[in-house]
C-alpha positions in Angstrom: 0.0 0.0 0.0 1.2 3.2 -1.2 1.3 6.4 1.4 0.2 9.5 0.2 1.7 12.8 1.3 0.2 15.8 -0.1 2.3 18.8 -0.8 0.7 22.4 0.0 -2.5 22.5 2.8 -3.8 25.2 1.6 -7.3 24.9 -0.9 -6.0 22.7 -3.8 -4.2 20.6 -1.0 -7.2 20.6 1.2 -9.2 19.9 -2.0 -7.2 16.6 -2.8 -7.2 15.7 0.3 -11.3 15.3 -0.1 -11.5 13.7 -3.1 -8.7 10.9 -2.4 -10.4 10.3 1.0 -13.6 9.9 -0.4 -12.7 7.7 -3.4 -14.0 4.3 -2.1 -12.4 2.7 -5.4 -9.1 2.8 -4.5 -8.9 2.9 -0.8 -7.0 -0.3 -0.7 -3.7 0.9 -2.9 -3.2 3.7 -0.5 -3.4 5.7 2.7 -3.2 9.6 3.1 0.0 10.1 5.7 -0.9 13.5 5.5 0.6 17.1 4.4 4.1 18.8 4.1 3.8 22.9 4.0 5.6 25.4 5.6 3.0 26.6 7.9 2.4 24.4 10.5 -1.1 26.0 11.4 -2.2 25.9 7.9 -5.0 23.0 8.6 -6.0 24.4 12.4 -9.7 24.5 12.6 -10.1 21.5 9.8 -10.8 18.5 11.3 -8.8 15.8 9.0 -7.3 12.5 9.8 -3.7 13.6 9.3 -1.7 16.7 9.4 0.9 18.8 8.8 3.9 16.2 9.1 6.8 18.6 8.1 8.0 21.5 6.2 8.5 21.6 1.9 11.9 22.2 2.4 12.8 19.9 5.3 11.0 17.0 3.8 12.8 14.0 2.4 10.1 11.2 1.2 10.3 7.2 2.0 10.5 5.0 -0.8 6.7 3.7 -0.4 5.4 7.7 -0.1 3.6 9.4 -3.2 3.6 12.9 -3.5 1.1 14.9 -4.7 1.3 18.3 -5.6 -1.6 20.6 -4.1 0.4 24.0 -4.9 -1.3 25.9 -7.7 0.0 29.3 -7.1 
């Protein structure tokens, strides 16, 4: 099973975030870890499963993570 970190909390991320958690069709190829961004309080007052797990720049990915780009600006 694949993890999925997504790159960038802010509305694309956040946006992502919904649709991959929501996808029933493939919820058994992978598992949202959670989000790199260089805010740490970028998700306060969501209520998701994960969070923010490191900064952009301080972030090194495992050979099992997927990144996805949420940064659109």
């Amino acid at each position: 099973m694949k993890e999925v970190i997504i790159v960038g909390a802010s509305g694309m991320g956040r946006e992502i975030y919904s649709w991959l958690s929501t996808d029933k069709r493939n919820q058994n190829e992978y598992i949202i870890k959670g989000f790199i961004d260089n805010n740490p309080n970028k998700l306060k007052g969501y209520d998701y499963s994960c969070n923010i797990i490191n900064s952009i720049e301080n972030y090194m990915p495992a050979k099992n993570e997927m990144l996805i780009n949420g940064i659109l600006d």
